[in-house]
C-alpha positions in Angstrom: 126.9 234.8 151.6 127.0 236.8 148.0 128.1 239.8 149.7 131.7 238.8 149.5 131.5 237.4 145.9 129.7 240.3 144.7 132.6 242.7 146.0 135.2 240.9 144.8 133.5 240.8 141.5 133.1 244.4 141.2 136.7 244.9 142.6 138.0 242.3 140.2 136.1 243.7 137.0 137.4 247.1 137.8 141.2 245.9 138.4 140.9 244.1 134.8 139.6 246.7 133.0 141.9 249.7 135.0 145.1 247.0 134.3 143.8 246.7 130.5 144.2 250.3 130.1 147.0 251.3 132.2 149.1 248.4 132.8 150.0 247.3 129.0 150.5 250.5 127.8 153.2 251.5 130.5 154.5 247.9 130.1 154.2 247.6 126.0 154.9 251.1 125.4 157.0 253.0 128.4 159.3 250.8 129.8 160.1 248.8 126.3 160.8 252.2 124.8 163.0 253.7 127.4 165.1 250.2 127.6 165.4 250.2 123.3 166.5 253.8 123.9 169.1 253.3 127.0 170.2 249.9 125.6 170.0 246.2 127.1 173.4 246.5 129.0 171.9 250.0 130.9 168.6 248.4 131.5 169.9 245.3 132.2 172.2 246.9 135.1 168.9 249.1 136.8 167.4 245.5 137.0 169.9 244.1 138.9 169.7 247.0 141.4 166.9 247.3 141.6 166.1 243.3 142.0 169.1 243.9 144.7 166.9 246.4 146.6 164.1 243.9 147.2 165.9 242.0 149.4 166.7 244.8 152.0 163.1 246.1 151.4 161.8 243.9 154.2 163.3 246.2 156.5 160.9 248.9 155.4 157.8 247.0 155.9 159.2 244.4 158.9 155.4 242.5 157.5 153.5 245.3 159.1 151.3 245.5 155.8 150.0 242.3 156.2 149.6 242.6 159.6 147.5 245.8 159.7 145.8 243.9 156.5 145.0 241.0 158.6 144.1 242.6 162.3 142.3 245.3 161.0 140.1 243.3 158.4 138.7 241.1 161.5 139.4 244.3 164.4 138.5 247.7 162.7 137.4 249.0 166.3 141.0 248.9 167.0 142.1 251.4 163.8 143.0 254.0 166.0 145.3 252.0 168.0 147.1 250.3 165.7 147.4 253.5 164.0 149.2 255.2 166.8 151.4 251.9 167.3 152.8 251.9 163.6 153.0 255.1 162.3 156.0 256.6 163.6 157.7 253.2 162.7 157.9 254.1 159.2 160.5 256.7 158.8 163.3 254.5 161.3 162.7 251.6 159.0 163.0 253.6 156.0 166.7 254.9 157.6 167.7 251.3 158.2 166.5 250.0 154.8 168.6 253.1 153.2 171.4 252.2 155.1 171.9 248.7 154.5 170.8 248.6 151.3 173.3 251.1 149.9 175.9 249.2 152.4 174.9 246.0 149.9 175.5 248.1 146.8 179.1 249.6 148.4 180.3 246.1 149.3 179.1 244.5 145.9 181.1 247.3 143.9 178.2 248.6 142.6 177.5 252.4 144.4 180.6 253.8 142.6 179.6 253.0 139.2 175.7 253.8 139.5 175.6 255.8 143.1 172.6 258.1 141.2 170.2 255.2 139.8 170.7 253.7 143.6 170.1 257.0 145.4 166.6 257.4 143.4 166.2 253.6 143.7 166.3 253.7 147.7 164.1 256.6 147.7 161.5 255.0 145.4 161.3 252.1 146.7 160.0 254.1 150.7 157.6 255.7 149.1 156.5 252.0 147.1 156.1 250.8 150.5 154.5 254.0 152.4 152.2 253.8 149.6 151.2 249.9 150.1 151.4 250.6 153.9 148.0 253.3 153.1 146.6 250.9 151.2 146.6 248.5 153.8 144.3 250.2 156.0 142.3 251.7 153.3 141.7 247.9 152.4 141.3 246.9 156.0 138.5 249.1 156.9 136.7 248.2 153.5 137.4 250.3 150.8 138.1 247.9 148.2 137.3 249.9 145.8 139.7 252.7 146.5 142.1 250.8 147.5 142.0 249.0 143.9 141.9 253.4 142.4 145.5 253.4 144.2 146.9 250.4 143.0 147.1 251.8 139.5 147.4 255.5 140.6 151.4 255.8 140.2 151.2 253.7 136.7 148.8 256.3 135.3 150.8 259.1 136.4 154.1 257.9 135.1 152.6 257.6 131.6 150.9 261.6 132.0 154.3 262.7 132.9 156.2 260.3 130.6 153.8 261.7 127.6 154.8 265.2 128.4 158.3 263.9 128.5 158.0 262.8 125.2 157.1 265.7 123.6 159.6 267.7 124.6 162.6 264.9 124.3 163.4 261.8 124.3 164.5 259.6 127.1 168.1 258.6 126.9 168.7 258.0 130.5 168.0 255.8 133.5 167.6 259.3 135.7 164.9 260.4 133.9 162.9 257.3 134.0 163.6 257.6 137.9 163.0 260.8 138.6 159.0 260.8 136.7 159.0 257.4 138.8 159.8 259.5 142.1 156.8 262.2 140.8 154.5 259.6 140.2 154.4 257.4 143.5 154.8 261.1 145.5 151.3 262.4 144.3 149.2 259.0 145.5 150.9 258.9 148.6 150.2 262.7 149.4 146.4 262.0 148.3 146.2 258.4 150.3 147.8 260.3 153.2 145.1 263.1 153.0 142.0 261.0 152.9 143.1 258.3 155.6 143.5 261.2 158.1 140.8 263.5 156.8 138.0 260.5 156.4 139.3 258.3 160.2 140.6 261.0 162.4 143.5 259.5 163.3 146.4 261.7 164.1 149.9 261.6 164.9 150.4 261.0 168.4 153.1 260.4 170.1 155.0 257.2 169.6 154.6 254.1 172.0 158.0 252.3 172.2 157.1 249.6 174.0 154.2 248.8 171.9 155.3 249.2 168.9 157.9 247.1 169.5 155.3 244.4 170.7 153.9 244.9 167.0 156.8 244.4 165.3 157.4 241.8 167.2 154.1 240.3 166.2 154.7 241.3 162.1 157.8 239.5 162.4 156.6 236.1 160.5 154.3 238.3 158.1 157.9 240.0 157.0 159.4 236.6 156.6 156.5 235.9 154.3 158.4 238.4 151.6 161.9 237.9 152.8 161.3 234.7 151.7 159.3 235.0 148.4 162.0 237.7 147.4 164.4 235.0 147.2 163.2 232.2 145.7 160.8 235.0 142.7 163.0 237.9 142.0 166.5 237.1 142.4 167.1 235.8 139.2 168.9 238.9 138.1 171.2 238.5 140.7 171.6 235.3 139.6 172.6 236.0 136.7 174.7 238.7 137.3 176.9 236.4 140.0 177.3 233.6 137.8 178.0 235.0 134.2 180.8 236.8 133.1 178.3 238.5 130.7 175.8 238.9 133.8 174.9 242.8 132.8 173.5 241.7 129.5 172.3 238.1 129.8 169.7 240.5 132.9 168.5 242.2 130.4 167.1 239.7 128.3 166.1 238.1 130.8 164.5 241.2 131.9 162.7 241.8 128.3 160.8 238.7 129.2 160.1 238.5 132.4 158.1 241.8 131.8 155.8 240.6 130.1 155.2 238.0 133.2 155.6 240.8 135.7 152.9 242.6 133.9 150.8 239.5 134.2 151.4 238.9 137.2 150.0 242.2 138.4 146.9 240.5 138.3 147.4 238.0 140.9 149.4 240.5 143.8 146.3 242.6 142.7 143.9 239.7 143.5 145.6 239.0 146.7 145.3 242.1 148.0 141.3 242.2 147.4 141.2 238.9 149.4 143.4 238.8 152.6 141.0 241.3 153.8 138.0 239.8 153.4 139.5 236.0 153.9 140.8 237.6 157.2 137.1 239.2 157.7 135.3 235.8 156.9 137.8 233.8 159.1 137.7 235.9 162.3 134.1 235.2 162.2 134.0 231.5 162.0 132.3 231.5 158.2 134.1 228.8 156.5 131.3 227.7 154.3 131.9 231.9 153.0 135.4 231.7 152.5 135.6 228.3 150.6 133.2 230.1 148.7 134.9 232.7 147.9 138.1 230.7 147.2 136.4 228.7 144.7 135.2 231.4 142.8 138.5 232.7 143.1 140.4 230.1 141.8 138.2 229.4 138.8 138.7 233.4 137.9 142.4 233.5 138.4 143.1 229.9 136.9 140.9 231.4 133.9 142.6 235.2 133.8 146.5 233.5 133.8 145.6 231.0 131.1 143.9 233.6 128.8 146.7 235.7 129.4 150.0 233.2 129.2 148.8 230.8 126.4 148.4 233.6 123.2 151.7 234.9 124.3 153.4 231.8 124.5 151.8 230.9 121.0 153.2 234.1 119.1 156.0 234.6 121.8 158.5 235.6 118.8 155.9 238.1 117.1 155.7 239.7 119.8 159.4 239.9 120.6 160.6 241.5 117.7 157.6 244.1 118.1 158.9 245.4 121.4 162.1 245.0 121.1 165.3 246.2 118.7 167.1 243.1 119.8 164.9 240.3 119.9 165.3 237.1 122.6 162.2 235.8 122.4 163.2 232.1 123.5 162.6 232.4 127.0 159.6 233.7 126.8 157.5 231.1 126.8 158.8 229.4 129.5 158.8 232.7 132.1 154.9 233.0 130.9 154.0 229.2 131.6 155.2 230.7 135.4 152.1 232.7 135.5 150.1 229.8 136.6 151.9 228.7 139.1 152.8 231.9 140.5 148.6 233.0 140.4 147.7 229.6 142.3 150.6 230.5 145.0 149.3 234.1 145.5 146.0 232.5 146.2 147.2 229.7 148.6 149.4 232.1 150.4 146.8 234.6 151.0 144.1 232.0 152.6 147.5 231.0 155.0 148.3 234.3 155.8 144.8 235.3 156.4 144.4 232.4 159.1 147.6 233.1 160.4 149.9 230.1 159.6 152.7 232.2 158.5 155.0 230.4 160.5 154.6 226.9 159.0 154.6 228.8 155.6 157.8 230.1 156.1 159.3 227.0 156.3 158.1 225.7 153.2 159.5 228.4 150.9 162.8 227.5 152.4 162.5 224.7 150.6 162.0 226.5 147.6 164.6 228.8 147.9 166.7 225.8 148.3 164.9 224.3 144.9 166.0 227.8 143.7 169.5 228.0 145.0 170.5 224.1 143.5 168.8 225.3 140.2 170.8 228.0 139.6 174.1 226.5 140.5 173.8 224.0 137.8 171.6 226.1 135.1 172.4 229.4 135.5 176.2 229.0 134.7 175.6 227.5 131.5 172.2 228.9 129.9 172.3 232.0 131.6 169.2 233.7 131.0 167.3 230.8 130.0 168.6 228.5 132.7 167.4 231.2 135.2 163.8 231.1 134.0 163.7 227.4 134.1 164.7 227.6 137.5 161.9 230.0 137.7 159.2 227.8 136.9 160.9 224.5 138.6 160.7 226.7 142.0 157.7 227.7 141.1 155.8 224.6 140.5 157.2 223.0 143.8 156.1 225.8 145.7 152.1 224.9 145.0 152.4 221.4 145.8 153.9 222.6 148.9 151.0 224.9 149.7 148.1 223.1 148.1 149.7 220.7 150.7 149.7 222.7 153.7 146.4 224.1 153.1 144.6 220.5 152.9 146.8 219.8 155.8 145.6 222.8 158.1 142.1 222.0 156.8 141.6 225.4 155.8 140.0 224.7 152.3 138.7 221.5 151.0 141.0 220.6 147.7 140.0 216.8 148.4 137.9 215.5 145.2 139.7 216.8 142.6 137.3 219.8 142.1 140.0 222.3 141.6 142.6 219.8 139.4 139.9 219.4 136.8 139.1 223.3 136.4 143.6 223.4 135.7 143.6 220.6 133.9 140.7 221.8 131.7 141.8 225.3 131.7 145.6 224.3 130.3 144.3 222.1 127.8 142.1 224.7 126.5 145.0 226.8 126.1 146.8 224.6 123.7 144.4 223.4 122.1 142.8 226.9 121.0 146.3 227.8 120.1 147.2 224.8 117.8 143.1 225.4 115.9 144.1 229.1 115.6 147.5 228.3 114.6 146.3 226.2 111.2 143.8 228.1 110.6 145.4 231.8 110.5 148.7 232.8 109.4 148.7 236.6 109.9 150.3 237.2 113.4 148.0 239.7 114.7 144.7 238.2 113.9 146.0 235.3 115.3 146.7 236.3 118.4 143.4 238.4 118.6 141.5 235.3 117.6 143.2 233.0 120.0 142.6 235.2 122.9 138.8 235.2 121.9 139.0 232.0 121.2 140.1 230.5 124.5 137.7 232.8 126.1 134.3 231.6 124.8 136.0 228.3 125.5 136.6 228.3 129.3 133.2 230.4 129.8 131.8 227.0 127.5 133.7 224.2 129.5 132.4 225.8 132.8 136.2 226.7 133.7 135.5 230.7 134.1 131.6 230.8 135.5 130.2 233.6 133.5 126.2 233.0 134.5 127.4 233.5 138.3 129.4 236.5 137.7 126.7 238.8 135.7 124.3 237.0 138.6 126.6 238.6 141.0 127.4 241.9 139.3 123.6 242.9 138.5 122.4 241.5 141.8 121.0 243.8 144.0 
């Protein structure tokens, strides 16, 4: 039963400590400087674009990630098979997302203004998904571990190539940034290319129509899935940009803060990736007593990682503002990082669904939220702008666990019953505040503080029992 834990523990550990070098540091130190340099307006308009792009970006996918994720996790006999079935499908969806998506930007009036940043944008965002495609069978036939090397691979390049950049110049442009991104996500996808064919022996045969059509067919609610989340987690830009006169500007502070989250947040998409494998594994074989165990585990560590990380930002949220950022919004903030728990405990809910296949009933529950997300902008997003879109954030947000914590009691696919996993939040938010308001009295310089806190509120939630530090270093050094 450990084996599972023990995996994801390694996984995990390597994930924070790859994320705590590389992630911050392009977060905190790339993109902040290249959008002081270019400006909030210029950054604020490549958000909107490239929030715009998500939507389309189903077509390049169509769910087929999840779905290789999922049927090759319980069937890795059949690798060869679904191989042959969903290769060839990439580069036509790749066309058809290009095509639409730079139809969206002609009809909104945006491809005359920005044609470049959208050109490189469409092109980035196939080889995002050709990458995450890899990855998926990578993942599927076990490699956690280099699946997890590949999820910070284009990150770590972008700051090599951003370094050498900066020695030579400075970036003043929103090509630039594009074009090292383009490099960056190129190099992993060559490398995750070379090893899935070199190590399998899968090969490019010739395409199936039929079948593959029967896949798609089959990857059709797994697609939804994102469609979905797309709208009711990342359109706030567009939002924004739809409803304010000043809709350029009021997305760029909304985008200086909802970096930070999306940098946070990392963690949990990260997570979920290490899990619908082997949820999918464990489920396929019957093992529920396995993957309840590996859920709790999971939700005490993520519950634990999104506190530790949203409270000391919340608590010197205006520090830290004016330390990244020549003009200085810190008042949203706040309420984009309280999102963080609510967005980790969805990424856990929704894997366990999707890795027992009710993606269907799913899918009609984030209707409602993008419903919750459509009436909240209407009346908030008109007046508050930026800040009205990131309380529609976490209102969405917040409605969308219930909704799952709901259907998975419902579908009896992990026991919630007994308030178990409500006392670990409840303890693990409390700690939060609490560690901040001590540190808060007790230490006035900014930095210390927010060192202290962070320390702080860890020793506390491995005290309270909230992040289970004696099984983890059980399950790391077990052999």
């Amino acid at each position: 039963m450990a084996q599972y834990k023990r995996e994801l523990i390694i996984n995990v550990t390597f994930l924070i400590l790859a994320n705590l070098l590389i992630k911050p540091y392009y977060i905190f130190f790339v993109e902040r400087k290249i959008q002081n340099q270019v400006g909030t307006a210029a950054w604020g308009a490549y958000f909107t674009l490239f929030s715009l792009s998500m939507l389309p970006q189903i077509i390049l996918d169509l769910g087929l990630t999840s779905y290789i994720n999922q049927r090759l996790s319980g069937h890795r006999d059949q690798l060869h098979m679904i191989w042959k079935d969903t290769a060839w499908v990439k580069p036509i969806l790749a066309l058809i997302f290009a095509v639409i998506f730079l139809l969206i930007c002609y009809v909104g009036g945006y491809f005359l203004t920005y044609r470049t940043w959208i050109l490189w944008i469409t092109l980035n965002q196939v080889l995002i998904s050709v990458i995450l495609f890899l990855r998926a069978y990578i993942s599927g036939l076990g490699h956690y571990r280099l699946d997890s090397a590949f999820s910070v691979a284009d990150k770590f390049l972008f700051i090599l190539l951003f370094s050498l950049w900066a020695w030579t110049g400075t970036i003043t442009s929103i090509d630039t940034f594009l074009w090292i991104q383009t490099v960056s996500l190129g190099v992993p996808l060559i490398l995750g290319t070379a090893w899935l064919l070199m190590r399998t022996g899968i090969s490019f045969k010739r395409l199936d129509f039929g079948q593959t059509l029967n896949i798609l067919k089959q990857s059709l609610p797994f697609a939804g899935i994102f469609v979905l989340m797309v709208l009711y987690c990342r359109m706030e830009p567009v939002w924004i940009g739809w409803l304010r006169p000043d809709g350029a500007y009021q997305a760029g502070i909304y985008a200086a803060g909802y970096r930070l989250l999306d940098a946070a947040n990392m963690m949990g998409f990260l997570f979920a990736g290490i899990l619908l494998p082997m949820f999918s594994h464990t489920i396929s074989l019957g093992d529920k007593k396995e993957y309840q165990s590996v859920f709790d585990l999971s939700w005490n560590l993520m519950i634990s990682l999104s506190v530790l990380i949203c409270f000391p930002i919340i608590n010197h949220h205006t520090f830290i503002m004016a330390q990244l950022y020549t003009d200085s919004y810190p008042g949203i903030l706040p309420i984009l990082m309280i999102c963080l728990i609510p967005l980790t405990i969805n990424y856990l809910l929704s894997t366990i669904l999707t890795a027992a296949g009710r993606v269907v009933m799913m899918n009609y529950f984030f209707l409602i939220s993008i419903g919750v997300s459509v009436v909240g902008h209407m009346l908030l997003t008109p007046t508050m702008g930026a800040g009205g879109a990131a309380i529609v954030l976490l209102i969405t947000q917040v409605v969308t666990s219930f909704l799952l914590s709901y259907l998975v009691e419902k579908e009896k696919l992990i026991t919630l019953t007994g308030g178990v996993h409500l006392l670990i939040l409840v303890k693990a938010i409390t700690l939060g505040l609490l560690s901040g308001w001590l540190v808060s009295l007790l230490i006035d310089h900014p930095v210390l503080s927010l060192i202290t806190h962070m320390v702080a509120l860890l020793l506390a939630l491995a005290w309270f029992n909230v992040l289970p530090w004696q099984a983890l270093i059980r399950l790391i050094f077990k052999k």
